[in-house]
C-alpha positions as MATLAB code, in Angstrom:
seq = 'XXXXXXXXXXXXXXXXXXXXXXXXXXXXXXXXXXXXXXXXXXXXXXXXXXXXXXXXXXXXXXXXXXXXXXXXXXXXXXXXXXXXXXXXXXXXXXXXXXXXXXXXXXXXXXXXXXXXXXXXXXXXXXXXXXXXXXXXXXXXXXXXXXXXXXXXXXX';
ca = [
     -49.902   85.369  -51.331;
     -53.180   85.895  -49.905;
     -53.223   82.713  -48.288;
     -50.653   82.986  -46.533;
     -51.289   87.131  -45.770;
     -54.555   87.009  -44.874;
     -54.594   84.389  -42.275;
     -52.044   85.767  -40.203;
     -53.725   89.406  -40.496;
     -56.738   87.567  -39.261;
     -54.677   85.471  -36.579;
     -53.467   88.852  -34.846;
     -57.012   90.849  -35.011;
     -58.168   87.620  -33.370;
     -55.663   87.502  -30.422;
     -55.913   91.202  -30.287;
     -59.391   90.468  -29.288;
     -59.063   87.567  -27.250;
     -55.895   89.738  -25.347;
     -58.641   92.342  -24.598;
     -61.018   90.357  -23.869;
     -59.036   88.785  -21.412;
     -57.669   92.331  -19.824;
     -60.902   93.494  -19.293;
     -61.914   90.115  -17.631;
     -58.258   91.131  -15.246;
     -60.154   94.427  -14.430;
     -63.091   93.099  -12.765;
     -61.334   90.374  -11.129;
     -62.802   87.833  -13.300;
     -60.052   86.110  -15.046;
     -59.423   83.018  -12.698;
     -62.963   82.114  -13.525;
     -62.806   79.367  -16.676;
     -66.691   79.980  -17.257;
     -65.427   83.048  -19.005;
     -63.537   81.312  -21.575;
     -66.363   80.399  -23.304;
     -66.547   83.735  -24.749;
     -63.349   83.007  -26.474;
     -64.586   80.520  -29.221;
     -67.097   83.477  -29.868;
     -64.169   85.752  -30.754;
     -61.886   83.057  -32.732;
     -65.111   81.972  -34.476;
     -66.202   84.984  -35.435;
     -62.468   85.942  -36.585;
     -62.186   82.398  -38.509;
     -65.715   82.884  -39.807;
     -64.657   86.460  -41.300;
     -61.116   85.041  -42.617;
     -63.247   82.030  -44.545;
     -65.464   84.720  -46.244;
     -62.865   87.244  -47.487;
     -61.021   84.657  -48.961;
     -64.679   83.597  -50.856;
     -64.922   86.951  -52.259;
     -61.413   87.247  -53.138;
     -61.099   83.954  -55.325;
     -64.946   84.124  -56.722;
     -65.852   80.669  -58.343;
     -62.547   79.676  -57.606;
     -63.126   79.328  -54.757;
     -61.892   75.498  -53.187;
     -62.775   73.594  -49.732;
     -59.174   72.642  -49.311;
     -58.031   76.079  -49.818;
     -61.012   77.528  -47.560;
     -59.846   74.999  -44.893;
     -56.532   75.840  -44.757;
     -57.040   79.501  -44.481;
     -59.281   79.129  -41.571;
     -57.051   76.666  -39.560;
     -54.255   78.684  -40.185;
     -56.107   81.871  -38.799;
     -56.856   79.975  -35.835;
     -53.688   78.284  -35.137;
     -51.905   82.041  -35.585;
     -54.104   83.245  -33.142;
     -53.843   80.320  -30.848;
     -49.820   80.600  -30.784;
     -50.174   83.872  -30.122;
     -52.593   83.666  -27.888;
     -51.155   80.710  -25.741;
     -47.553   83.046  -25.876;
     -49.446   86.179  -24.435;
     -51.068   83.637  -21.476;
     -47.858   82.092  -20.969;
     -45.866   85.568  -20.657;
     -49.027   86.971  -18.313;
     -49.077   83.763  -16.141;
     -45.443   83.490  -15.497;
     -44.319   86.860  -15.587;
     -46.743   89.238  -15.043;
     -49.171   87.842  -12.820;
     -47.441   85.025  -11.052;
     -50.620   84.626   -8.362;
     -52.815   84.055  -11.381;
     -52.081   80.419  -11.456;
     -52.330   79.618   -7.857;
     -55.396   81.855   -7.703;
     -57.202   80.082  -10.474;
     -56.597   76.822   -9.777;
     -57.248   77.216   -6.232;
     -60.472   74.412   -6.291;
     -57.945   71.903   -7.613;
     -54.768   72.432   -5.900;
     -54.907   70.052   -2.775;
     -55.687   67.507   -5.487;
     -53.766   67.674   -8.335;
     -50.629   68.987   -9.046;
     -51.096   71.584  -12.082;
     -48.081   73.101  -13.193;
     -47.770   76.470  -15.507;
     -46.365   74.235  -18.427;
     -49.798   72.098  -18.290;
     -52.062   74.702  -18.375;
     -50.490   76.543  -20.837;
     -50.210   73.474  -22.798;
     -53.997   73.324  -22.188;
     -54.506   76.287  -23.251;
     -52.592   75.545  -27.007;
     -54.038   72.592  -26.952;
     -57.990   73.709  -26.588;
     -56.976   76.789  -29.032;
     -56.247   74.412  -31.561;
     -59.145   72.125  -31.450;
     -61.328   75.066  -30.918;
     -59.797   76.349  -34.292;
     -60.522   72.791  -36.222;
     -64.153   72.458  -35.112;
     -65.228   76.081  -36.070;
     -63.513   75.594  -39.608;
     -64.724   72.012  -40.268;
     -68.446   74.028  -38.959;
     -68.018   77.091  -41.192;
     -66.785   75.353  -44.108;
     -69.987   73.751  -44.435;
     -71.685   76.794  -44.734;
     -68.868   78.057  -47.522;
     -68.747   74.823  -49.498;
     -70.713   74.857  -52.581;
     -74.107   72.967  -52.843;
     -74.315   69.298  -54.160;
     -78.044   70.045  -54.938;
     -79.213   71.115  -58.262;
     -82.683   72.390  -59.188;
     -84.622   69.568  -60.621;
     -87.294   69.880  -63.335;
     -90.065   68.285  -62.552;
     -91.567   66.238  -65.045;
     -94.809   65.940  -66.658;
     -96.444   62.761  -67.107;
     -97.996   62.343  -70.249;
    -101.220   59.763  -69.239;
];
C-alpha cells in the first residue's frame, strides 16, 4: 500500500507547489516568460527527492532500487498529469490570452497550437521526472564498496 499511497500524496503536494508557484508567477505578470520554468524541476525534484527518502525509512534494509524507482517516477508522473491538467484548464479556459501572449516571439513563424504546448508541457514533466529519479536514486542505492583490510606484508 505505501507504494502506491505515498506517491500520489507526494504527486499532489508537488503540483500544489508547482500550481502556486505558477499563480504567483500570474501576479507579477511573469508567467509567459519560459525562463521561469526552470524553477519547476526545483519543486518536482525536491518533491521526488522527499518521496525517495520516506519510502527509505519506511522499508529499512529492505529497501530495493526497483522499488525506490518506481516510487519516484510515479510521484513525478502524478504530479506531471496533474500538473499538465491544471495548465491545460488555465490556458484554455481561464486565461485564453496566455497562449498568444507567451508565444508571441514565435508566432509569425510557427504555428503553435494549445494541444502542442500542452503536450510539451506532459511531455518535459515526464522526462523531468525520469532524470531526477535515475539522479536521486544514485544517491539512495546502497554502496558496492566495502571497507578493505589492508594487509600486512610479512618481509
Amino acid at each position: 500500500m505505501l507504494k502506491v499511497a505515498l506517491p500520489i500524496r507526494f504527486g499532489i503536494a508537488i503540483t500544489a507547489g508547482l500550481i502556486a508557484y505558477f499563480l504567483v508567477l500570474a501576479l507579477f505578470g511573469l508567467h509567459t516568460n519560459p525562463i521561469f520554468s526552470l524553477f519547476n524541476g526545483v519543486i518536482t525534484g525536491f518533491g521526488i527527492y522527499e518521496a525517495i527518502k520516506y519510502y527509505k525509512l519506511s522499508k529499512g534494509k529492505d529497501f530495493e532500487y526497483g522499488d525506490g524507482f518506481s516510487v519516484g517516477v510515479v510521484t513525478g508522473f502524478v504530479s506531471t498529469i496533474l500538473f499538465t491538467a491544471f495548465f491545460a484548464l488555465y490556458a484554455g479556459n481561464l486565461n485564453p490570452e496566455f497562449l498568444s501572449n507567451m508565444i508571441a516571439a514565435w508566432e509569425t513563424t510557427y504555428n503553435t497550437s494549445l494541444g502542442s504546448v500542452i503536450f510539451v508541457v506532459g511531455i518535459m514533466g515526464f522526462a523531468t521526472s525520469i532524470v531526477l529519479t535515475l539522479s536521486f536514486m544514485q544517491l539512495f542505492k546502497p554502496s558496492w564498496n566495502t571497507k578493505k583490510k589492508h594487509k600486512t606484508s610479512q618481509a
